[in-house]
PAROFI-913280 format. One record per atom (N, C-alpha, C): x, y, z. Coordinates in steps of 0.2 Angstrom, whole numbers, padded with zeros to 4 digits, always signed. Layout:
XYZ/...
END
This chain:
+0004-0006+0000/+0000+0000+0000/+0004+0006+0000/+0011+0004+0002/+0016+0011+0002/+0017+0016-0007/+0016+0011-0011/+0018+0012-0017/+0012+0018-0021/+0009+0018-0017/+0003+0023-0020/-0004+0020-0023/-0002+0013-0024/-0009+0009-0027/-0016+0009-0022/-0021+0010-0024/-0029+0011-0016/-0029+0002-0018/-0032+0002-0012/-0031-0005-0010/-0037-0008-0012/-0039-0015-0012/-0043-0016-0016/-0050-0015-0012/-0050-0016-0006/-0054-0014-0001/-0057-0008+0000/-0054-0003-0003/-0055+0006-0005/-0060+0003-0011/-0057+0000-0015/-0059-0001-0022/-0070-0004-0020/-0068-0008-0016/-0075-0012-0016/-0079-0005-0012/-0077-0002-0006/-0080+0005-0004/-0083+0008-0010/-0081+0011-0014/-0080+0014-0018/-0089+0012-0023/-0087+0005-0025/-0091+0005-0028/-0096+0002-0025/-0096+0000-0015/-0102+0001-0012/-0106+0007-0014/-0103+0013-0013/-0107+0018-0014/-0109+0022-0018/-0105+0020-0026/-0112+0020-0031/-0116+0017-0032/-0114+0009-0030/-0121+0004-0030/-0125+0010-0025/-0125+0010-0021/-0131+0014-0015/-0134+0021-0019/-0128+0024-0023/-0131+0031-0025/-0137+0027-0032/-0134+0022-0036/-0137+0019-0041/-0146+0015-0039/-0146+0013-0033/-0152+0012-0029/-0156+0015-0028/-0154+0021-0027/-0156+0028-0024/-0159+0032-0029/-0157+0030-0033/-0160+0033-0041/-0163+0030-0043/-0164+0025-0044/-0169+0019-0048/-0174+0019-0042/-0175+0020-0036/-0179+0018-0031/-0185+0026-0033/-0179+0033-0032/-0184+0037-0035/-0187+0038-0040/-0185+0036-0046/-0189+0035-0053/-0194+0029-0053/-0192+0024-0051/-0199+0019-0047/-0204+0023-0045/-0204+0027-0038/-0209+0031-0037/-0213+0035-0040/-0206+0042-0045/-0211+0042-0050/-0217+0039-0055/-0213+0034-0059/-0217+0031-0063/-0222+0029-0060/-0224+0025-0055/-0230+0024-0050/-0234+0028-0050/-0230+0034-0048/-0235+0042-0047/-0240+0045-0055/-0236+0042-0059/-0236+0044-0065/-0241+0039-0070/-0242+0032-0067/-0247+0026-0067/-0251+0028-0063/-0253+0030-0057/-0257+0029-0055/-0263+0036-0055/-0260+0040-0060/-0263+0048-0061/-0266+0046-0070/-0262+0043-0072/-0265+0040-0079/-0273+0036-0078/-0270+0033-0073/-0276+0029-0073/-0282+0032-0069/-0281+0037-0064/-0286+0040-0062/-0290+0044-0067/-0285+0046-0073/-0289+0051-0080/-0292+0045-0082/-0290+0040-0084/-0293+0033-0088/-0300+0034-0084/-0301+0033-0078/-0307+0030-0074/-0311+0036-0075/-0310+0044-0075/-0313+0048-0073/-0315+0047-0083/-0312+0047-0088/-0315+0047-0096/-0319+0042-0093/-0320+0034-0093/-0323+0030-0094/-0330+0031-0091/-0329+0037-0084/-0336+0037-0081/-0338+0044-0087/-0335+0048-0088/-0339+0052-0095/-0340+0050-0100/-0337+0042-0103/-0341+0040-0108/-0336+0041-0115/-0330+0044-0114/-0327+0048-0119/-0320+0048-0118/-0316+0041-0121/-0309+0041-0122/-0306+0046-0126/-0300+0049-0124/-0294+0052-0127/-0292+0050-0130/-0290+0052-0139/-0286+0048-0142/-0277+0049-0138/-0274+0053-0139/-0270+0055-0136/-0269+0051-0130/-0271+0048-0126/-0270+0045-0118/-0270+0036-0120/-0270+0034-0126/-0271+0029-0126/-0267+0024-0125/-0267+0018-0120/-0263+0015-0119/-0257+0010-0125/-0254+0005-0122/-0248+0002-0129/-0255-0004-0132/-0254-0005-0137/-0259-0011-0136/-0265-0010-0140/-0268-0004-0138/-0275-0001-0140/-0275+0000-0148/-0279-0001-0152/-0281+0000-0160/-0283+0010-0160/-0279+0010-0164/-0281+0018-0167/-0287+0016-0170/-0292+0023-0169/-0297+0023-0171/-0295+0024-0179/-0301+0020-0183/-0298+0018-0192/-0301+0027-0194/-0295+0028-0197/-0295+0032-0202/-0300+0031-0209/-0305+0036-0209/-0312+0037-0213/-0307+0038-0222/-0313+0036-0225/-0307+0038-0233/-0312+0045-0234/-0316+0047-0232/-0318+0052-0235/-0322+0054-0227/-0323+0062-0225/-0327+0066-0219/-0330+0070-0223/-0335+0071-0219/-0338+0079-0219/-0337+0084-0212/-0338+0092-0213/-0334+0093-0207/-0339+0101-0208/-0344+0102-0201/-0347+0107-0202/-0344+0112-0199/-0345+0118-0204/-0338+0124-0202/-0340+0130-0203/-0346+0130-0202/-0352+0137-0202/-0352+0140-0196/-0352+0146-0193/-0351+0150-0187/-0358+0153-0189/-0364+0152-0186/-0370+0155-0185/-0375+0151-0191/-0372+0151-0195/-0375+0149-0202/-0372+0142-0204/-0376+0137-0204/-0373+0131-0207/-0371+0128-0211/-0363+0126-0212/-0363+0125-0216/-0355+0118-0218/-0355+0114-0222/-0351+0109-0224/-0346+0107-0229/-0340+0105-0226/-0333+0106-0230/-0333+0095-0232/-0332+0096-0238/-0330+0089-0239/-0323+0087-0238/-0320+0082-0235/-0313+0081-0233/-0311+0074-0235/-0303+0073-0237/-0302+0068-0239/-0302+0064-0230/-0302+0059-0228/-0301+0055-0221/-0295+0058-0218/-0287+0059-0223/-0283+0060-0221/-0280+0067-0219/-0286+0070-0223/-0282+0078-0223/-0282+0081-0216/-0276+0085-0215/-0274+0089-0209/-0277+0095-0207/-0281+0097-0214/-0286+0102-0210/-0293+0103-0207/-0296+0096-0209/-0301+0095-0207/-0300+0096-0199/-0306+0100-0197/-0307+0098-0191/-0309+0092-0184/-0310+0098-0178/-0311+0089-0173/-0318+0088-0175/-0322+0089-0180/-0328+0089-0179/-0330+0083-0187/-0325+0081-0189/-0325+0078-0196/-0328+0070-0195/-0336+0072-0198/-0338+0066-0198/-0338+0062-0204/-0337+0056-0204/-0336+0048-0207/-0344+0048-0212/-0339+0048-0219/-0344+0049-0223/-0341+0042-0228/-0348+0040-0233/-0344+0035-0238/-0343+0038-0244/-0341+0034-0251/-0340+0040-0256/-0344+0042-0257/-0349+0038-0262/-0357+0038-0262/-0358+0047-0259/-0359+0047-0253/-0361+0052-0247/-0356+0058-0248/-0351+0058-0251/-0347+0063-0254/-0348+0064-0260/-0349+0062-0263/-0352+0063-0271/-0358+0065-0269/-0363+0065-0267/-0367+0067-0265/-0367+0075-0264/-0365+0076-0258/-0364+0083-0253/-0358+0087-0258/-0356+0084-0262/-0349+0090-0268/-0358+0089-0273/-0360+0086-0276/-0365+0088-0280/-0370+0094-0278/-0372+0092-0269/-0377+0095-0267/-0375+0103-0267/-0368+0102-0265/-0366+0111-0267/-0359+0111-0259/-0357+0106-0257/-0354+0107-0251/-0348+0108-0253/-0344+0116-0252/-0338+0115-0255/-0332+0110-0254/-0329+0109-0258/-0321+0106-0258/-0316+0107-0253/-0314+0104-0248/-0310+0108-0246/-0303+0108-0249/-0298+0116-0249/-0294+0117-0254/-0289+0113-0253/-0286+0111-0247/-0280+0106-0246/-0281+0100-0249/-0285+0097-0245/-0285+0090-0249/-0286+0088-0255/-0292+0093-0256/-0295+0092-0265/-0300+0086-0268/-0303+0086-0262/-0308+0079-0262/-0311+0077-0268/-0312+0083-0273/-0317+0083-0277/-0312+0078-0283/-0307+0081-0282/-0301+0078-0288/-0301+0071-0288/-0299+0068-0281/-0300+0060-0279/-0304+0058-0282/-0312+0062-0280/-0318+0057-0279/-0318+0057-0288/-0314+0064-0294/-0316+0060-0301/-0323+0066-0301/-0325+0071-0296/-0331+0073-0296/-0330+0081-0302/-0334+0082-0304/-0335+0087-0309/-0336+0095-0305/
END
């Protein structure tokens, strides 16, 4: 030990107390995550009693809700009124209901503007 080498006894010390401090870490983030499970699940219970999942909050495992090939999406402010949307498109609103083509060929014929991003009318072949 004169020679300047730490002993191997220093050595096991040493890495007792990162193991301790490495414990000490994992034991706190265990906690969190528990804090962080247990708060998810109380939003889960409180959606289930209003009837109304989040997409957003979904667990691993769960099916995405299927993406429609064609919505409609009312976007009138006093006066009612209807955008045709592709299923996919990004500007459709949260309000974008599940239509078939049929029911879009329809509502572009009835007079339901196109919306301009997507350009539903092009897809559908409509005039």
């Amino acid at each position: 030990m004169s020679d300047g080498s730490i002993s191997r006894l220093d050595k096991l010390r040493a890495l007792q107390e990162w193991l301790d401090w490495q414990l000490r870490q994992t034991r706190g983030r265990i906690q969190q995550l528990e804090a962080q499970e247990r708060q998810e699940e109380q939003r889960a219970q409180e959606r289930s009693e209003r009837g109304k999942p989040r997409v957003e909050e979904r667990r691993r495992g769960e099916r995405r809700p299927r993406i429609p090939d064609w919505g409609i999406d009312d976007i009138g402010v006093g006066t009612p009124r209807s955008e045709v949307h592709r299923g996919d498109c990004f500007a459709a609103g949260k309000r974008l209901r599940a239509i078939s083509r049929e029911q879009a060929l329809a509502a572009l014929a009835d007079g339901a503007p196109p919306c301009e991003v997507c350009r539903p009318d092009t897809a559908l072949g409509a005039p």
